[in-house]
N, C-alpha and C positions, 0 to 999 in steps of 0.2 A: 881375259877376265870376264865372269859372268855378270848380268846385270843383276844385282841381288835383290835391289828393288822388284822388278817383274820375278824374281823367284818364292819372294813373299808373296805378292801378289795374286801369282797365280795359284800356286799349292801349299808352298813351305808355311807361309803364315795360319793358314786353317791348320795345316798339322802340327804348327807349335802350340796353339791351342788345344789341340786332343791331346797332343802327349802332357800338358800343366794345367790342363779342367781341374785335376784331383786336390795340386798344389793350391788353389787360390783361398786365399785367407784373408778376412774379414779388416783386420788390424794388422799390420805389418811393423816391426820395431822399426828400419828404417826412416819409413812415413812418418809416424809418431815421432820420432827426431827432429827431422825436416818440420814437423808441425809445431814442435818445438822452439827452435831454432826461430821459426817465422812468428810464434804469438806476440812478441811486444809489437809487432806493427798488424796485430790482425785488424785492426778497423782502416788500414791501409788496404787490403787484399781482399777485391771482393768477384774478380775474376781470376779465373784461372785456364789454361791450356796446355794439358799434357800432350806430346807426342812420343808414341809407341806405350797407348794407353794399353793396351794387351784388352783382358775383360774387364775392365772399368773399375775392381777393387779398390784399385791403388788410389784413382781420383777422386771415387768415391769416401776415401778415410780423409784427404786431403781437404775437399770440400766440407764433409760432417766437422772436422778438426778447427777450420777455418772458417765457416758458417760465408762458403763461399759459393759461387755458380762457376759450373767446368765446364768445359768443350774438352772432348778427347779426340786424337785422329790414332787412326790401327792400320796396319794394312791386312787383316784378314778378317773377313767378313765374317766368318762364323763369332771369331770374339766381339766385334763391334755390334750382331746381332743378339748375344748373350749379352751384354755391357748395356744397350737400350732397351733390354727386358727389366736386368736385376738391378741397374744400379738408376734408375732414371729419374730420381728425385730431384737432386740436384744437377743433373748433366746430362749431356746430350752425345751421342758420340758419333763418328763420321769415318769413311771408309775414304785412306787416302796414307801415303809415304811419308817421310819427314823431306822428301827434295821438290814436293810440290804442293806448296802451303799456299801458294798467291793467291787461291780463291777466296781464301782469309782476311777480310775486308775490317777488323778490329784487333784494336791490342789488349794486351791483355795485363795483370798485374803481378803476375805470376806465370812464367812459362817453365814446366816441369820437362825433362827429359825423361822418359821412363823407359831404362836400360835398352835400347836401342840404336848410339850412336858406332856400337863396335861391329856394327852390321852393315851400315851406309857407304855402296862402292865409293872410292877414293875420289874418283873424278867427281862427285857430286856433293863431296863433304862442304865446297867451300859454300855451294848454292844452300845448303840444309842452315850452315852457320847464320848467311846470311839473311836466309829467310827468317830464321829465328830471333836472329837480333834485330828486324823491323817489327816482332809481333813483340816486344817487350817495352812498355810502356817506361820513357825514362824516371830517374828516383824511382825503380822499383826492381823484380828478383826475377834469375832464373837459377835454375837447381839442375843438378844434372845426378844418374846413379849410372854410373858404368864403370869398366876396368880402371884398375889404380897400378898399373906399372909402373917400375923403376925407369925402363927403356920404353920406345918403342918395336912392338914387333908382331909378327900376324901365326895364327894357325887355321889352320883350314877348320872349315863348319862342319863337325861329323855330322850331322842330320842330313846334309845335301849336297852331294859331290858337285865341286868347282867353286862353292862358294866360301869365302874367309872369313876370319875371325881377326879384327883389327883391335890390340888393345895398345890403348895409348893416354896419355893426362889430357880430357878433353876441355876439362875447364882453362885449360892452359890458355886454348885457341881463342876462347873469348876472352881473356887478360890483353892475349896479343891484339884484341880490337882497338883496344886503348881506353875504351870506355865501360869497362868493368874492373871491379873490386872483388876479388876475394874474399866471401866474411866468415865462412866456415866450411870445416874439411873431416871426414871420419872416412877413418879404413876398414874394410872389415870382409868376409869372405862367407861364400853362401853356408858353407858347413857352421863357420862358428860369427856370434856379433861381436868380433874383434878382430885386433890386425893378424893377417896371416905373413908367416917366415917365407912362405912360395908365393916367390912374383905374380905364377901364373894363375894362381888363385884371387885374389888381392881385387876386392872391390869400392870404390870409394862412393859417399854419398857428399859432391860440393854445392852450396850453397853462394850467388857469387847476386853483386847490388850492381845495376846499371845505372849509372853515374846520370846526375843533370849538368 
């Protein structure tokens, strides 16, 4: 198994960026859900921390939406150098994985996943989890957008020979923490914003409260 981590790192992540420069858009429906979803507690949320902010778009609509301050971490340097060009108003953003966040010395009130955990080798999922549920300030959110499978199960990455494609229900795993609640769930699939009949399609955006 390759380390996907350092495959980002070193190339694949710059190149996911040239091949989605074109894609990046301003206001996203998803976000705007999620921004939704979270306004009756926006004078709760005045930090926020994306990981696998891509070019800052996303965190930037979350922040304008929420009248909040972002930290984003990317692991390809080209988008985290485009993202502290265009979006640096409210955020600041930083070159780093989601399996090694410990230099991450505050919590946060809001920790977003931005489609990135069906990427994270297997051996290091549980380190990313845990990392993530120490930067999550208790009585307060994290949001997760990635695959919404019925099952678990993997496809290989077509962009980069040897690396997988893991989809699976991630919010699940922080239910199984024990100190998370589920407060809202939407399905929906990149072609269309609603549920898709093909599993393999099938993307979900969860919304989940860490308990006091």
């Amino acid at each position: 198994m390759k380390n996907q981590e350092l495959a980002f790192t070193s190339n694949e992540g710059d190149n996911w960026f040239i091949r989605n420069k074109s894609k990046i858009k301003e206001n996203s429906a998803e976000i705007s859900l999620l921004c939704n979803w979270l306004m009756p507690y926006q004078n709760q949320i005045d930090t926020i921390l994306e990981i696998g902010s891509g070019p800052g778009n996303k965190l930037a609509q979350i922040c304008w939406q929420l009248n909040a301050m972002g930290w984003g971490v990317e692991p390809s340097k080209k988008a985290v150098d485009f993202a502290n060009k265009n979006y640096n108003k409210n955020c600041k953003f930083t070159l780093a994985t989601a399996d090694n966040l410990s230099f991450i010395n505050i919590t946060f009130d809001l920790v977003h996943f931005g489609f990135c955990l069906y990427l994270v080798s297997r051996n290091k999922l549980n380190t990313v989890i845990e990392q993530a549920d120490k930067l999550v300030k208790p009585g307060k959110f994290l949001s997760i957008i990635d695959f919404d499978p019925r099952t678990s199960f993997e496809n290989d990455y077509i962009h980069f020979e040897g690396l997988k494609s893991y989809k699976t229900n991630y919010y699940k795993m922080f239910c199984d923490l024990g100190n998370y609640s589920l407060i809202n769930k939407f399905s929906f699939s990149e072609k269309s914003f609603c549920f898709s009949k093909k599993e393999d399609d099938r993307i979900c955006l969860s919304l989940l409260y860490k308990e006091n």
